[in-house]
C-alpha angles and dihedrals in degrees: 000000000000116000119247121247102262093041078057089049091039089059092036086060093043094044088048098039083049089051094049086043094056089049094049095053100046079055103065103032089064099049088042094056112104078061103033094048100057088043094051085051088049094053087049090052091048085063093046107047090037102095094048089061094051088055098054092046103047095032110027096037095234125174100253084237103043087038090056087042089051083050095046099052090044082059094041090051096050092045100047084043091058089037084060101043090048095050095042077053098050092049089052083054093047082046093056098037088110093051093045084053103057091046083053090054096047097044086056090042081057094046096054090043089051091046092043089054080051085055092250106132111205117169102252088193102063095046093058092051088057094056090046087061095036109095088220093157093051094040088056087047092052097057089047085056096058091082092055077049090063095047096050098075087064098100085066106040093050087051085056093046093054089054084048097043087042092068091043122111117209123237083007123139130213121225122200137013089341099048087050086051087048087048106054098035091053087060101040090045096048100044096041096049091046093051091035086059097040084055092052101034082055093041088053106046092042085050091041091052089049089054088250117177115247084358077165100062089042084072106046091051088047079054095051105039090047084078090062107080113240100335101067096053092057091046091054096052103045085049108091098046106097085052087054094044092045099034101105090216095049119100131192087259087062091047099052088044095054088052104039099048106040082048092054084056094056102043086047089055111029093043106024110028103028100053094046090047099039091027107163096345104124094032099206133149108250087223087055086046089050091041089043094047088050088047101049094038091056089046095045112001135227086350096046086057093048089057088040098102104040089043089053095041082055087048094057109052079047084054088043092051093059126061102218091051095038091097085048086057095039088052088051093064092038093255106118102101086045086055094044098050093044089053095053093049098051079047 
């Protein structure tokens, strides 16, 4: 049955008005970030400090507002102890550049002489003056910072978690849309961060036992990138490989070691333990998790790809709940054509 003209005009406009919409929005989310980004995190604490809450309310008897200070500051207190780790590890980094540097050098002084004997003449030279030039400590320095980067903005995102605690009501459940979010996003949340920091406690300690600079640092980023699908896991992994390779006391045996066993853990956990525990409950397509990583990092960043998957998940039980956006939502989880058949059959 073909559609009739204004239903074909009908759909152009809302294609179009769909296609200015999203614009718009991108728009603004991206020039609304340093705001929106610290708000997200503290709707995520919320979730995970919640219950916590709710325990020391109904059990312990707490005051609501003593019980969410008593939360806050336990949050306050983890976050400021790895923001110090981290930084006492940074500045060991910053201690030992030099070091780093002249193994650099000499690693590159042994691969022109090894492609010279190959009869490959590079300049030696003039390599090395570029890595004289080159800031290569504080470059290395820059990218460890990137995860005090990411703490400091704690102070905020806790002031936005009180006003959202604040509004909470302990023990109480949700009905509705929002009880199915809540939901979906407790479960998410509490599975993923307990098998997140499983990954990094377990990434640390086997690259601690190795001698492993900023082994540390290595496992709180194995922490954090395990909330990216698929891509986060790799990058993990191939991290600590130029501080192995420029750490004078590191062998390939080490380096082989601090490759091949943090990226046992993660195949274990993110292909074995986390399907069978999460199974479908996020029920989205891996294409839209992959389309939806690429949107939000270039959006945010590292941090909006982090928040990719639990934003989109949110997105889609909004789509489910309107008609007009329900094939959106069907589309997100891959089931559009199924939909589609099963509709023309009860027709």
């Amino acid at each position: 049955m073909t559609a009739s003209p204004e239903a074909t005009e009908r759909r152009v406009q809302t294609i179009c008005l769909l296609t200015l919409s999203f614009i718009a929005v991108a728009g603004a989310l991206y020039w609304l970030r340093p705001v929106m980004i610290p708000f997200i995190l503290a709707i995520l604490l919320s979730y995970a400090i919640g219950p916590l809450i709710d325990l020391l309310v109904l059990k312990a008897r707490f005051p609501r507002g003593l019980a969410i200070v008593a939360a806050i500051l336990l949050g306050f207190l983890v976050f400021s102890l790895l923001g110090g780790l981290i930084s006492g590890s940074v500045k060991q980094l910053a201690a030992n550049a030099s070091t780093y540097e002249q193994e650099i050098r000499r690693l590159v002084t042994e691969a022109t002489a090894a492609l010279s004997g190959m009869g490959i003449e590079i300049g030696s030279d003039q390599v090395q003056g570029a890595l004289s030039k080159a800031p290569i400590g504080s470059t290395v320095v820059k990218l460890a910072n990137a995860v005090v980067d990411m703490l400091s903005n704690t102070f905020l995102v806790l002031i936005f978690a009180i006003y959202l605690l604040q509004g909470r009501r302990p023990g109480k459940k949700s009905a509705g849309m929002r009880g199915e979010v809540d939901a979906k996003i407790k479960r998410y949340l509490g599975l993923k961060v307990a098998l997140s920091a499983a990954t990094g406690v377990l990434t640390g300690v086997i690259l601690a036992i190795l001698g492993v600079d900023l082994a540390l640092v290595f496992g709180v980023l194995a922490f954090l990138l395990n909330f990216i699908p698929s891509v986060g896991s790799i990058v993990a992994i191939l991290l600590p490989i130029p501080i192995v390779l420029i750490s004078p006391d590191a062998g390939w045996g080490t380096l082989v070691l601090a490759v091949a066993l943090p990226g046992a853990v993660q195949m274990t956990i993110g292909n074995v333990l986390e399907p069978k525990l999460m199974g479908e409950s996020l029920d989205l397509h891996p294409i839209t998790v992959l389309l939806t990583l690429i949107l939000w990092g270039m959006l945010w960043g590292v941090v909006g790809m982090v928040l990719a998957t639990p934003i989109t998940a949110v997105l889609k039980i909004l789509f489910e709940h309107h008609e007009l956006t329900r094939p959106v939502a069907r589309l997100m989880a891959g089931r559009l054509n199924e939909d589609d058949a099963a509709e023309a059959e009860a027709g």
